[in-house]
DRENKE-485533 format. One record per residue: x, y, z of N, C-alpha, C, O in turn; chain. Coordinates in nm, 2 decimals, padded with zeros to 4 digits. Example, Ala and Ser with C-alpha at 12.3 -4.5 7.8 and 13.67 -1.06 7.14 Angstrom:
((01.32; -00.57; 00.78); (01.23; -00.45; 00.78); (01.32; -00.33; 00.78); (01.42; -00.33; 00.85); 'A')
((01.28; -00.22; 00.71); (01.37; -00.11; 00.71); (01.29; 00.00; 00.79); (01.34; 00.11; 00.80); 'A')
***
This chain:
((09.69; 14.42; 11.61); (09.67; 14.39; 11.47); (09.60; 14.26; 11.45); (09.64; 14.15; 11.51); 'A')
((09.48; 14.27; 11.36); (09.44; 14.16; 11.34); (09.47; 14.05; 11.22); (09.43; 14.08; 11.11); 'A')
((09.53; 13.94; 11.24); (09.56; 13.85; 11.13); (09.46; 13.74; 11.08); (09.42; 13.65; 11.15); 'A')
((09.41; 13.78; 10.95); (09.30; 13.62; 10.94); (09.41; 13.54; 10.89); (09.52; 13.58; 10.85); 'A')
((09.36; 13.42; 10.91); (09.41; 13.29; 10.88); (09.28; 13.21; 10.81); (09.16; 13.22; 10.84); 'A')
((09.34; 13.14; 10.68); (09.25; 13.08; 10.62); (09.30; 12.96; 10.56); (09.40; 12.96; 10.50); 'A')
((09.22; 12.83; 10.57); (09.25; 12.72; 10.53); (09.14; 12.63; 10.48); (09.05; 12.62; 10.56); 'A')
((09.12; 12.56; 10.38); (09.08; 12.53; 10.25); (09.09; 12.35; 10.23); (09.20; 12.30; 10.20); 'A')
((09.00; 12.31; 10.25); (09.03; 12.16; 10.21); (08.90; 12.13; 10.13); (08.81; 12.22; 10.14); 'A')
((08.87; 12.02; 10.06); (08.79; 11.97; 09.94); (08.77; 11.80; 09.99); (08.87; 11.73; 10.01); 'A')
((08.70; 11.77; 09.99); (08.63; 11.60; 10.02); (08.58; 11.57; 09.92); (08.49; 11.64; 09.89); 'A')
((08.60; 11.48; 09.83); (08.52; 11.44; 09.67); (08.52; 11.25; 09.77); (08.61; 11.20; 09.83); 'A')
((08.40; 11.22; 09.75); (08.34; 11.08; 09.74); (08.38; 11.00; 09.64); (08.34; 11.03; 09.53); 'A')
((08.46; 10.89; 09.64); (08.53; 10.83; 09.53); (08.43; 10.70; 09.57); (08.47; 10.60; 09.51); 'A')
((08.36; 10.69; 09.63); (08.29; 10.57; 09.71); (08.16; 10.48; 09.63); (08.10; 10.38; 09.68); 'A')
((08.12; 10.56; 09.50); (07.98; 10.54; 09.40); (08.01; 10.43; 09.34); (08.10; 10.44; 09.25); 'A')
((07.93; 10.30; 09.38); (07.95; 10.19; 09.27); (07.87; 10.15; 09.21); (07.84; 10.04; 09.18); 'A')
((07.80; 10.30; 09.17); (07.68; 10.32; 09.02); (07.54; 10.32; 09.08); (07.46; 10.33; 08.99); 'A')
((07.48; 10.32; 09.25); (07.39; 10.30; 09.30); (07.36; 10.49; 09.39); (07.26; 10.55; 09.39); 'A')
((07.48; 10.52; 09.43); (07.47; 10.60; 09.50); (07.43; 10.55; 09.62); (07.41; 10.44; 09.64); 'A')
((07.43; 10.63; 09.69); (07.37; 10.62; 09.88); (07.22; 10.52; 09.89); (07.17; 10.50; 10.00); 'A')
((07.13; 10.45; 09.74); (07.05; 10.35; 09.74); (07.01; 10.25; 09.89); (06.90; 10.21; 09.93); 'A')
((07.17; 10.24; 09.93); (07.14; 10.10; 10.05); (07.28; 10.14; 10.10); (07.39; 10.18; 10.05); 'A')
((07.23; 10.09; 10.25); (07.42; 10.09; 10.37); (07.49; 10.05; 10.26); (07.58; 10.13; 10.21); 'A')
((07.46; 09.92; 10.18); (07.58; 09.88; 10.18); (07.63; 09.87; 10.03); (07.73; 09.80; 10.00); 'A')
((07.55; 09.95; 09.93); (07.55; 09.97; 09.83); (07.65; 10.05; 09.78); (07.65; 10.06; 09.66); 'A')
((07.76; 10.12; 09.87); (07.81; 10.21; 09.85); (07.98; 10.21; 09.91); (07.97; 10.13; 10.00); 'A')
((08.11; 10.25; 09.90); (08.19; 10.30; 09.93); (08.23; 10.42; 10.03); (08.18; 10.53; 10.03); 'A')
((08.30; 10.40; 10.09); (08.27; 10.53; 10.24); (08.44; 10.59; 10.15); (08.49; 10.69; 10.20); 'A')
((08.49; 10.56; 10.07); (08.63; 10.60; 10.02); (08.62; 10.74; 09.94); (08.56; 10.76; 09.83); 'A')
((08.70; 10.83; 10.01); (08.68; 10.97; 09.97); (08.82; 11.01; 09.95); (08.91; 10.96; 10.01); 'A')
((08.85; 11.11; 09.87); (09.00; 11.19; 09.89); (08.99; 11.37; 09.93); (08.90; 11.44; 09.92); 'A')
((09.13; 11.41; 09.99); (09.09; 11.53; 10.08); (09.22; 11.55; 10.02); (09.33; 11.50; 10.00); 'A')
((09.17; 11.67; 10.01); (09.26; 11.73; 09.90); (09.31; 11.89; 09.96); (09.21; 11.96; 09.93); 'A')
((09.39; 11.98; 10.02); (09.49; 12.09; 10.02); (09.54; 12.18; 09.94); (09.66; 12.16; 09.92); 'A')
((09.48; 12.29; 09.88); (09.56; 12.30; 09.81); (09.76; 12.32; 09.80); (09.84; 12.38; 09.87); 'A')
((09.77; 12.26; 09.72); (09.96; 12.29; 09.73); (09.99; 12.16; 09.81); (10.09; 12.16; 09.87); 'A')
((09.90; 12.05; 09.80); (09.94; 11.94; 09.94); (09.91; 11.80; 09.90); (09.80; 11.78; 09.84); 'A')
((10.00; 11.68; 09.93); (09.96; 11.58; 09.85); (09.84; 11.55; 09.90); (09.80; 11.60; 10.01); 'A')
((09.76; 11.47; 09.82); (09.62; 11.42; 09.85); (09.59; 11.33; 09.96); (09.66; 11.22; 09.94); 'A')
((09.51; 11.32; 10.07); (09.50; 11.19; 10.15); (09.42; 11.13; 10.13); (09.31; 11.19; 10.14); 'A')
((09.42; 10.96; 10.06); (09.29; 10.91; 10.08); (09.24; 10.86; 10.20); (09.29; 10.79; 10.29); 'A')
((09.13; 10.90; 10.20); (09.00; 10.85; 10.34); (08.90; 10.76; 10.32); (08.84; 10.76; 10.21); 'A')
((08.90; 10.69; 10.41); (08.76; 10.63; 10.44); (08.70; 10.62; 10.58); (08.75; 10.67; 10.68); 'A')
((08.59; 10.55; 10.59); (08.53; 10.50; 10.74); (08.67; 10.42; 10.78); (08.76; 10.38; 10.71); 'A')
((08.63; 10.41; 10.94); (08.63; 10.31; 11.04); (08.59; 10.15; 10.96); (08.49; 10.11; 10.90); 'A')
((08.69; 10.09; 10.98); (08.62; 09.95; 10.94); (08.48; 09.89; 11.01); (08.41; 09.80; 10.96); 'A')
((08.45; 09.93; 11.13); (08.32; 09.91; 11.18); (08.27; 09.98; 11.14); (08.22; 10.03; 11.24); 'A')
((08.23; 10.09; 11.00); (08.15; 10.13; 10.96); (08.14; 10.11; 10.81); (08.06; 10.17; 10.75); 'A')
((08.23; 10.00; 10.76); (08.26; 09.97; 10.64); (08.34; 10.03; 10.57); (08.29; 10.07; 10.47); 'A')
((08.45; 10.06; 10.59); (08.55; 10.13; 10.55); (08.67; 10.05; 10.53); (08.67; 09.93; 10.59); 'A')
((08.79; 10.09; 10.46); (08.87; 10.06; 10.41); (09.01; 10.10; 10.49); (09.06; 10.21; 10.51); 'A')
((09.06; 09.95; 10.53); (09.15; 09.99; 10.67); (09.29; 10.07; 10.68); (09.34; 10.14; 10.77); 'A')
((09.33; 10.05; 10.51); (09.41; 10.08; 10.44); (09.42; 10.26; 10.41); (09.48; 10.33; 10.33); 'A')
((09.33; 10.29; 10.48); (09.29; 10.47; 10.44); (09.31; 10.50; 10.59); (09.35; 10.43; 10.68); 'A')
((09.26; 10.61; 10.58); (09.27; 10.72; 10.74); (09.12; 10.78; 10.78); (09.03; 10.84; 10.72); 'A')
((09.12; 10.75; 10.84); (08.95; 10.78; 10.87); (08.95; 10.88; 10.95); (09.04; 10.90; 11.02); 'A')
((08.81; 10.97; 10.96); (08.81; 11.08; 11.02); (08.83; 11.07; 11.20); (08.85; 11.16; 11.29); 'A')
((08.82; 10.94; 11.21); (08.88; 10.98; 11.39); (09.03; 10.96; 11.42); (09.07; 10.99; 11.53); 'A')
((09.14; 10.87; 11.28); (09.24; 10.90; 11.29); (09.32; 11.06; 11.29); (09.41; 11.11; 11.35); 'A')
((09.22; 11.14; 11.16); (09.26; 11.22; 11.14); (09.22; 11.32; 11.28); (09.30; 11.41; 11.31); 'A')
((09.15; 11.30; 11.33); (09.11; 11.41; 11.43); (09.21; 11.37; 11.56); (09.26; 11.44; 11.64); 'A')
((09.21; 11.26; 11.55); (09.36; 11.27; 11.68); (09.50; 11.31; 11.62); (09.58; 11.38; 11.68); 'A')
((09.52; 11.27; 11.51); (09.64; 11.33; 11.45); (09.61; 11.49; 11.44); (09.70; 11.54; 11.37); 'A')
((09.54; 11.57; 11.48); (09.53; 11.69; 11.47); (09.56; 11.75; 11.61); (09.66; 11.81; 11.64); 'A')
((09.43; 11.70; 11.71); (09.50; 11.74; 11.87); (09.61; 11.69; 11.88); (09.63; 11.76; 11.98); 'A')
((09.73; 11.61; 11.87); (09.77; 11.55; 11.90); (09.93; 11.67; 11.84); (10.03; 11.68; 11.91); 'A')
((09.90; 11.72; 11.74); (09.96; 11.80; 11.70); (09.96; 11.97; 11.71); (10.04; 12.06; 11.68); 'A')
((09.85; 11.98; 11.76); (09.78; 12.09; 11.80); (09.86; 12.13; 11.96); (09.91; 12.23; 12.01); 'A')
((09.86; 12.01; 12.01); (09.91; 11.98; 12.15); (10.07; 11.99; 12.17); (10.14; 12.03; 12.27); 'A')
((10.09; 11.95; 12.04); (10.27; 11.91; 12.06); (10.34; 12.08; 12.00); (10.45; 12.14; 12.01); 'A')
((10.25; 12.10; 11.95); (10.32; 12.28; 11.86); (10.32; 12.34; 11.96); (10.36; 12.45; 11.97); 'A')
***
């Protein structure tokens, strides 16, 4: 028996400080990732990519995934 599995997430850019992607540094790397049925996470870069240290950035989140992937 075959089961699909299906899962759904949304990235909106909260990061526009009226320039758009114009210049590196013209911009915010701050995004929210959204689940449905799931509280919201806010994201950003790596602070060595100008990001905001205070968020979760996609290489946090990707070890928090194997890491959990690993442990189930």
């Amino acid at each position: 028996m075959e089961r699909e599995h299906r899962y759904e997430a949304t990235v909106t850019w909260t990061g526009n400080r009226g320039e758009g992607t114009a210049g590196y540094k013209a911009y915010g790397r701050d995004h929210t990732i959204a689940c449905p049925g799931k509280p919201a996470i806010r994201g950003s870069a790596d602070t060595v990519f100008r990001g905001d240290a205070d968020r979760h950035n996609p290489e946090d989140l990707l070890v928090a995934a194997l890491s959990a992937c690993h442990m189930l």
